[in-house]
C-alpha positions as CSV (number, residue, x, y, z in Angstrom):
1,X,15.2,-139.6,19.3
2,X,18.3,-140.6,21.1
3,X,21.2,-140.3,19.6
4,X,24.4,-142.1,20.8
5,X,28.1,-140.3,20.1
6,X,30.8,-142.5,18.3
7,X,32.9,-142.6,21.1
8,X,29.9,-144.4,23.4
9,X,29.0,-146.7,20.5
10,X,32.4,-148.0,20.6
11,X,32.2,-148.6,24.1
12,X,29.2,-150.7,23.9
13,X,30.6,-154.1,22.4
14,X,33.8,-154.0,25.6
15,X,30.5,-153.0,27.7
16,X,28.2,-156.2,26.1
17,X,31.0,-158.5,26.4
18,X,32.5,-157.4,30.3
19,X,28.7,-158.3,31.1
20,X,28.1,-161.4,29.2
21,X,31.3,-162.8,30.8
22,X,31.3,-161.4,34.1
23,X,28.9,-164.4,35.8
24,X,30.6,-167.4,33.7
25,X,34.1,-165.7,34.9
26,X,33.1,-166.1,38.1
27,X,31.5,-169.1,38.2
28,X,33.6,-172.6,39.6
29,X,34.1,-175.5,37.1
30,X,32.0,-177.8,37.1
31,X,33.0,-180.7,39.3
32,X,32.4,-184.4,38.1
33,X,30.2,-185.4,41.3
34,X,28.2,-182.2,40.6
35,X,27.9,-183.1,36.8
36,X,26.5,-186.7,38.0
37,X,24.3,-185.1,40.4
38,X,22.8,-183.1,37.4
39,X,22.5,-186.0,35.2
40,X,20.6,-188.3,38.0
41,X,18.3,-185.5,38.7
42,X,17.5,-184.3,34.8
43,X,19.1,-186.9,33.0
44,X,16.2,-189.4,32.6
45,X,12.7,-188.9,30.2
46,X,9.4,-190.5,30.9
47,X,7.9,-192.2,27.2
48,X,5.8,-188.9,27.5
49,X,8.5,-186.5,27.3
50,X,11.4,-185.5,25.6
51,X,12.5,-184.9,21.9
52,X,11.2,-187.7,19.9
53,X,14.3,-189.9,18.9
54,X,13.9,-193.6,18.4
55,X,13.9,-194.9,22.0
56,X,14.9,-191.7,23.6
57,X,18.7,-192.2,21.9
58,X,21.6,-189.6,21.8
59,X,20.5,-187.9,18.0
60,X,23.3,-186.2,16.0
61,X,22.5,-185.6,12.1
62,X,25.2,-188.5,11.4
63,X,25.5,-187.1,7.8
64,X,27.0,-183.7,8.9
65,X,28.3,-184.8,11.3
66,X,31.2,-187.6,10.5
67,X,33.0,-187.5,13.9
68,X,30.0,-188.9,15.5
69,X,30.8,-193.1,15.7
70,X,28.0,-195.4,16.7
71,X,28.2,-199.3,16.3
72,X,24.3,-199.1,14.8
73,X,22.7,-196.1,13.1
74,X,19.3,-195.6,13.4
75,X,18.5,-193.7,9.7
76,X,14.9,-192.3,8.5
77,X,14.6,-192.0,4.6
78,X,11.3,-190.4,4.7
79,X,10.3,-191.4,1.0
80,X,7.3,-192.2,-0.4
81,X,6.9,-190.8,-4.3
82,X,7.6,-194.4,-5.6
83,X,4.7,-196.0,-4.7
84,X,1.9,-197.5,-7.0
85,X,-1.2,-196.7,-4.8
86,X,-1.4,-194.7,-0.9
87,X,1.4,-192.8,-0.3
88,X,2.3,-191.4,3.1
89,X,4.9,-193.3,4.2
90,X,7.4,-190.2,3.9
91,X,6.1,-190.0,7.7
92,X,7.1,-193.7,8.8
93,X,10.2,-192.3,10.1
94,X,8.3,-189.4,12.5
95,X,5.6,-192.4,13.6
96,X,8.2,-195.3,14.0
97,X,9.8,-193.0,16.6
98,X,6.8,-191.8,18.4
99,X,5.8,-195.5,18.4
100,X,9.3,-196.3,20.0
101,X,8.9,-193.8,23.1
102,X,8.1,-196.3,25.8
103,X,11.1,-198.0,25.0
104,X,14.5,-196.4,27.3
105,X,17.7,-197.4,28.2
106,X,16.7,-198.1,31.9
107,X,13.5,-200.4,30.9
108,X,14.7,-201.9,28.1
109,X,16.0,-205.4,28.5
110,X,14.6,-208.5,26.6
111,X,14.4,-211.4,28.6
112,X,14.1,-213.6,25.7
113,X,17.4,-212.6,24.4
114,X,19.1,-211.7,28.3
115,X,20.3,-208.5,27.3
116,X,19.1,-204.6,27.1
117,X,20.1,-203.6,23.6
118,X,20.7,-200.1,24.5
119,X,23.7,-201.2,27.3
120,X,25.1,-203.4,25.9
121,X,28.4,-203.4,23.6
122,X,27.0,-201.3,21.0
123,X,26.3,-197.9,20.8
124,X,23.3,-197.1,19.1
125,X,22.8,-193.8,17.7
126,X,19.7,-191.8,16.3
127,X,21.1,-190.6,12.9
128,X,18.1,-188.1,11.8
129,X,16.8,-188.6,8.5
130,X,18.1,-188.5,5.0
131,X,17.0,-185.0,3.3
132,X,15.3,-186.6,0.3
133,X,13.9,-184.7,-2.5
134,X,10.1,-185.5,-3.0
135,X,10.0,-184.1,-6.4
136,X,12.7,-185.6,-8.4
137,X,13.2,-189.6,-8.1
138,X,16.4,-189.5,-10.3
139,X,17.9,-187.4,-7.6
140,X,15.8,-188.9,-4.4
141,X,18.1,-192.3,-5.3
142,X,21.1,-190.5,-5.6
143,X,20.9,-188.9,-2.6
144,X,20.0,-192.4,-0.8
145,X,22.7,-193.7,-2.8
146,X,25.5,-191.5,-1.3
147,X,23.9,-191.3,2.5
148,X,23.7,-195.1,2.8
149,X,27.9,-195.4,1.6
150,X,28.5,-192.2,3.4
151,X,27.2,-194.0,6.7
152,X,27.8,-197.6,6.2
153,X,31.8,-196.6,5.8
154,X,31.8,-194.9,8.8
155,X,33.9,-196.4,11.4
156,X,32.5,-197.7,14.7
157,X,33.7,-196.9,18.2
158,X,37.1,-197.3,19.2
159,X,36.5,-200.7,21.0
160,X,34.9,-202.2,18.3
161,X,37.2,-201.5,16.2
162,X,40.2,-202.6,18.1
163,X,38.2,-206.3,18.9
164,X,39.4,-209.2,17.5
165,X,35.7,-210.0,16.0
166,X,34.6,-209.4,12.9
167,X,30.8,-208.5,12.9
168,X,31.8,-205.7,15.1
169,X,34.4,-204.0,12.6
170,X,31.7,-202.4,10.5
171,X,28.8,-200.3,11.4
172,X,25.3,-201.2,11.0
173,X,22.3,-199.3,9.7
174,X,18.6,-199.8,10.4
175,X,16.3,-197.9,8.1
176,X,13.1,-196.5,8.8
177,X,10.6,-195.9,5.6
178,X,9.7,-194.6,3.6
179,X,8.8,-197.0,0.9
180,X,10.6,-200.1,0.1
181,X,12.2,-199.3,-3.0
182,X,14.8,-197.8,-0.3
183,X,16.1,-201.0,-0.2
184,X,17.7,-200.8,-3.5
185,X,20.0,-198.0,-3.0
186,X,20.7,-199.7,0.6
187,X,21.8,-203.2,-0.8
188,X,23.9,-201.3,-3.7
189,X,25.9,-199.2,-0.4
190,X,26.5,-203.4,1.4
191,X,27.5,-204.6,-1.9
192,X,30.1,-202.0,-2.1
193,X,31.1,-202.0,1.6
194,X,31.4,-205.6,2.1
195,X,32.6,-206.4,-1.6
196,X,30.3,-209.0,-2.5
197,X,26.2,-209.5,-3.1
198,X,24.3,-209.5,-0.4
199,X,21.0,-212.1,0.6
200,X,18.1,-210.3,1.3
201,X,15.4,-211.8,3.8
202,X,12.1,-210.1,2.4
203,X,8.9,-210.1,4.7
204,X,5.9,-208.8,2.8
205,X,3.0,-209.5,1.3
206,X,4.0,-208.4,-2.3
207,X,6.9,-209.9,-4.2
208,X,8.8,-206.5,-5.3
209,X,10.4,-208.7,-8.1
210,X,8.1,-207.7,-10.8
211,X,9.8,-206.0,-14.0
212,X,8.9,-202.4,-14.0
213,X,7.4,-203.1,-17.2
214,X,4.6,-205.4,-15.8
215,X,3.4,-201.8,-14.6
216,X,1.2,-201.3,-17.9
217,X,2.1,-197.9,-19.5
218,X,2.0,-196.7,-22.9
219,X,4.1,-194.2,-22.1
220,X,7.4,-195.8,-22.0
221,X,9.6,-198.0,-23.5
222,X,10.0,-201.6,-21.5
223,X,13.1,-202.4,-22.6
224,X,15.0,-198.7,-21.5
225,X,16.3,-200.1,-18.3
226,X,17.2,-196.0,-17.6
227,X,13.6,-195.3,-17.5
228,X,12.9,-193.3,-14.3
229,X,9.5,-194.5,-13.3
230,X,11.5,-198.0,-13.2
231,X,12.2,-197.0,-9.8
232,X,9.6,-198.1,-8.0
233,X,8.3,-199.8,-4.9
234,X,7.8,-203.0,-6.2
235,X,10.6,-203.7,-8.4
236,X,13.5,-203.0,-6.7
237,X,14.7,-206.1,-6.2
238,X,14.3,-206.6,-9.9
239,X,17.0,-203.7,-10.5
240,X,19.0,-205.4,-7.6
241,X,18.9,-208.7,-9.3
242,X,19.8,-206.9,-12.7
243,X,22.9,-204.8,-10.8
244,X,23.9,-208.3,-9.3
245,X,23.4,-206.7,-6.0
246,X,21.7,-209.7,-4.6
247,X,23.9,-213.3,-3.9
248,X,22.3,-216.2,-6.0
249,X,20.7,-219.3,-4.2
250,X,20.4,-217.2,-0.7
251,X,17.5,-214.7,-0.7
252,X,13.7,-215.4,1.0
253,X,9.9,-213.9,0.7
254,X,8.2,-214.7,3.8
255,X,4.7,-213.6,4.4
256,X,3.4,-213.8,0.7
257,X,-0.5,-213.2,-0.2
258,X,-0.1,-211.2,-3.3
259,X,-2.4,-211.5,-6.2
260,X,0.0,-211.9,-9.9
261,X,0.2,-210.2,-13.2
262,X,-2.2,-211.6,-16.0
263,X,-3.8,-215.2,-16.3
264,X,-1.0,-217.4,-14.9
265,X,2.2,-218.3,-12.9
266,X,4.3,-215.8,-14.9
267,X,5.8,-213.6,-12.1
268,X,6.4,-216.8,-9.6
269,X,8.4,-218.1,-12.3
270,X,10.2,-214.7,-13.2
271,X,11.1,-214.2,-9.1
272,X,12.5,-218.4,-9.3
273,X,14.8,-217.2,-12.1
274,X,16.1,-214.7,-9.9
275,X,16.9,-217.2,-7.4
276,X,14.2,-216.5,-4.5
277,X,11.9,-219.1,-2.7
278,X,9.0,-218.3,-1.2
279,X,7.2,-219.1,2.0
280,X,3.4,-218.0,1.9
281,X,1.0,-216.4,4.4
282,X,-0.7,-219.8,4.7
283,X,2.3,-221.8,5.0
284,X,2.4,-221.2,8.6
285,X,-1.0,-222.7,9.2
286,X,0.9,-225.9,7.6
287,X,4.4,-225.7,9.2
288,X,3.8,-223.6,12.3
289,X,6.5,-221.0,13.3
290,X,9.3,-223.1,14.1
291,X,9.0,-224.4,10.3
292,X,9.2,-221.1,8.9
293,X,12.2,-220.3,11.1
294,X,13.7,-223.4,10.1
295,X,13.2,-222.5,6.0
296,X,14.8,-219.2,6.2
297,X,17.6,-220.6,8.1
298,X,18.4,-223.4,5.7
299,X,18.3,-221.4,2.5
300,X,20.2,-218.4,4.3
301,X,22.6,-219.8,7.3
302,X,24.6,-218.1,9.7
303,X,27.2,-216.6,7.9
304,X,26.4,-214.9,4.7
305,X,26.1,-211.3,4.7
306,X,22.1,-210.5,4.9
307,X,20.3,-207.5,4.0
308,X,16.9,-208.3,6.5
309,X,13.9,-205.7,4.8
310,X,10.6,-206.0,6.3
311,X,7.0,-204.4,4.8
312,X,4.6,-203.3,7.5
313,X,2.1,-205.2,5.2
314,X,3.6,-208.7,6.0
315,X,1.0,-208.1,8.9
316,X,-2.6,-208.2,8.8
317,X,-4.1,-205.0,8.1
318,X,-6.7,-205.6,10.9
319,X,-3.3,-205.6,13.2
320,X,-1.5,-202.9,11.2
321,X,-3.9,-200.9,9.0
322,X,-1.0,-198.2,8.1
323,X,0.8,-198.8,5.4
324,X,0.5,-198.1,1.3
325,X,-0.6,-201.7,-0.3
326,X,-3.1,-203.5,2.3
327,X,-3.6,-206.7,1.7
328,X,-6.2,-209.0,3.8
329,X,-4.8,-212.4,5.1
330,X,-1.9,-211.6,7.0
331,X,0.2,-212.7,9.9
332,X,-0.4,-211.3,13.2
333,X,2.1,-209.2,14.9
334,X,3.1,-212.0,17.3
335,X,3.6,-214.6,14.7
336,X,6.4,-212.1,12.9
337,X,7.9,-211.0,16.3
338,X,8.5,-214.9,16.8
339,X,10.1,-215.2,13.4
340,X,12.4,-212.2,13.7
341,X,13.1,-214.1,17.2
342,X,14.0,-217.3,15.7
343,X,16.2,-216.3,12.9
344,X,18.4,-214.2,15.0
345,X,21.7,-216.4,14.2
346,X,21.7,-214.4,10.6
347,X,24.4,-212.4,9.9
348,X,22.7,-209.1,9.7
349,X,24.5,-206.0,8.2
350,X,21.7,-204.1,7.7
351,X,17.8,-203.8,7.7
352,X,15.1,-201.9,7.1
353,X,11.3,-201.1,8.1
354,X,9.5,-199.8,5.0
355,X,5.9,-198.5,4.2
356,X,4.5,-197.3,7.5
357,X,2.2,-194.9,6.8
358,X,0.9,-193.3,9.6
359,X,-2.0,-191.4,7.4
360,X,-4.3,-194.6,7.6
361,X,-3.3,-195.5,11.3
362,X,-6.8,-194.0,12.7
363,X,-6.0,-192.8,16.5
364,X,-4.6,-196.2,17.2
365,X,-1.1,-195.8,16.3
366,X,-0.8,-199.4,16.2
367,X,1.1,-199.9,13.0
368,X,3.9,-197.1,14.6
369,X,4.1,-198.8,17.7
370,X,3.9,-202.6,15.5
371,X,7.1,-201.0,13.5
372,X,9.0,-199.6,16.6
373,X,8.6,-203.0,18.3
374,X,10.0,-204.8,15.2
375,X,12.8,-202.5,15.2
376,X,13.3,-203.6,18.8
377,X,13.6,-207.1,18.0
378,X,15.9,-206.4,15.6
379,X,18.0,-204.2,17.8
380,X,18.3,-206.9,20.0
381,X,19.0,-209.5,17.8
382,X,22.1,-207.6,16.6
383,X,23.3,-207.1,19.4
384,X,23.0,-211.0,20.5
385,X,25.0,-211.7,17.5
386,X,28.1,-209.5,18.3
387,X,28.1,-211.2,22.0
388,X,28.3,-214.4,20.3
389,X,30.3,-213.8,17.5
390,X,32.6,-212.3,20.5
391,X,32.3,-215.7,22.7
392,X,33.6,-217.2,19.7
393,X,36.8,-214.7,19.6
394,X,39.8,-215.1,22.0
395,X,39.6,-212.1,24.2
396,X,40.9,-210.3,27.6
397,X,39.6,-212.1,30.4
398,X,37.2,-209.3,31.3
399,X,35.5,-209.2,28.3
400,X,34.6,-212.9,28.7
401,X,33.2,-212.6,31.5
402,X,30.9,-209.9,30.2
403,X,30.1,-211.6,27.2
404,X,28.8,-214.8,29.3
405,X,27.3,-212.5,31.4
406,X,25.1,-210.8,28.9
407,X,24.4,-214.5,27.2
């Protein structure tokens, strides 16, 4: 064995470091052309390759990480231990993102909307996901509870925050599920940011009003709102209702199919007296698209703050076979897309795309990339709001000018 004296093994760290350094002494800044010339070279992923981030985006864990501004946040809340049949949706957030990889900055425009989401005003960052406990839902909703005011109260970039409009003053968040009773500790993070309750513009096939109670269990007392198994993925919006997280008169189901509770109208009437309407599955076979649009748009407007929270299961499950609570009858991917399309004049704070689960998918991946392309729509539709919210807003000349452009 070799043995080293003291006075060599003291030498060794000065020795280590004189050689680590040496090369990086030596070694020219970096010039800016030089730094371009990298980035045009190695700067640009195929939908093939790359770490998976939604849409290839910059990722920073936005949690850690509070000096990170973006003008929409891009957050995964892979949760599924509240659901009442498949779970599995704890891996929506992995799948929505794979399902997003042929979407990039440099082939991403909509021409629908004239605009590329990712280039335009807002920056748009890929947040990571919320470390959620999957064995204790007490503390799951706390800790979806603190991320979603921890993010939402984040400030955006610098220019957003110095323009004169509004919408752009505030971050947004877009969730991916997980399983929808996310949405709960979502709307109670906008009801404290933006001081008021929020509409919620539900698509699904399920109601997700029901009192936790209507869950039959012999186990617990119905009338101990702290009951923890109260949490679940289909009464949410009850506990919202109950928290007065959710503004009266202003709040939609689209997309409905769902068989009810017991031998009558009980839970139709229960969701009226917490101030939903409802628009069917069929109803579009009797009012088309553009009548659907045109409900959601009177009962909600332009201008209320709206929470916009969308099941996977509003589609047919012969379209998108990947999620929890399948139900038969659905819309077809198209006919949502052309809804999301048509309501863009909402004023979105935040949204959500819940109970992907990828488990049930098959090789197809066609609820993912279903999911990723709804998140797309919504993307862009957020972005078409700030431009015209900012046409509306005195401004510098050159902003104008981009603003028409873009529109």
């Amino acid at each position: 064995m070799l043995l080293l004296s003291t006075p060599i093994l003291a030498f060794l760290p000065r020795f280590a470091l004189t050689l680590s350094t040496h090369y990086v002494e030596d070694q020219e800044p970096l010039s800016h052309p030089r730094l371009e010339e990298l980035e045009r070279k190695w700067g640009t992923d195929w939908g093939f390759s790359g770490i998976s981030t939604f849409a290839h985006l910059p990722h920073t864990r936005c949690l850690s990480h509070p000096e990170t501004d973006y003008d929409i946040g891009i957050i995964g809340a892979p949760f599924d231990t509240a659901v009442s049949y498949r779970p599995g949706a704890r891996f929506g957030p992995r799948a929505i993102r794979a399902g997003s990889s042929r979407q990039t900055s440099f082939r991403g425009f909509n021409p629908r909307a004239n605009l590329n989401p990712y280039t335009s005003w807002a920056k748009i960052v890929d947040c990571g996901d919320i470390p959620i406990t999957p064995f204790d839902n007490a503390l799951a909703l706390r800790q979806m509870s603190e991320a979603f005011v921890e993010l939402g109260t984040r400030t955006p970039t610098p220019e957003s925050r110095s323009s004169p409009t509004a919408y752009l003053h505030k971050p947004k968040l877009l969730t991916l599920g997980g399983d929808h009773s996310i949405a709960l500790p979502a709307l109670r993070a906008l009801k404290q940011i933006y001081g008021q309750p929020i509409a919620v513009v539900h698509f699904d096939a399920h109601l997700d009003t029901w009192h936790p109670a209507k869950y039959p269990s012999a186990w617990i007392d119905p009338t101990d709102l702290s009951t923890q198994s109260f949490f679940n993925h289909g009464s949410m919006f009850w506990i919202a209702a109950t928290e007065g997280l959710i503004a009266n008169g202003s709040s939609v189901h689209a997309g409905l199919r769902t068989r009810l509770s017991g031998d009558d109208l009980e839970d139709f009437e229960d969701d009226t007296a917490q101030n939903w309407i409802r628009i069917s599955t069929d109803d579009i076979d009797e009012i088309g698209v553009k009548g659907v649009i045109k409900s959601i748009m009177e009962r909600v407007g332009t201008s209320v703050p709206v929470y916009l929270s969308i099941d996977i299961d509003v589609i047919d499950p012969g379209l998108a076979p990947g999620t929890g609570t399948p139900e038969p009858g659905g819309w077809t991917t198209r006919e949502l897309i052309r809804i999301l399309r048509g309501i863009e004049g909402m004023n979105v704070v935040g949204a959500d795309i819940v109970e992907v689960s990828p488990a049930y998918d098959g090789g197809t991946e066609a609820t993912s990339l279903a999911a990723a392309q709804v998140a797309y729509e919504i993307l862009t539709s957020i972005v078409r709001k700030g431009l015209i919210e900012q046409a509306k807003t005195p401004s510098e000349e050159k902003g104008n000018e981009r603003v028409k452009d873009e529109l």
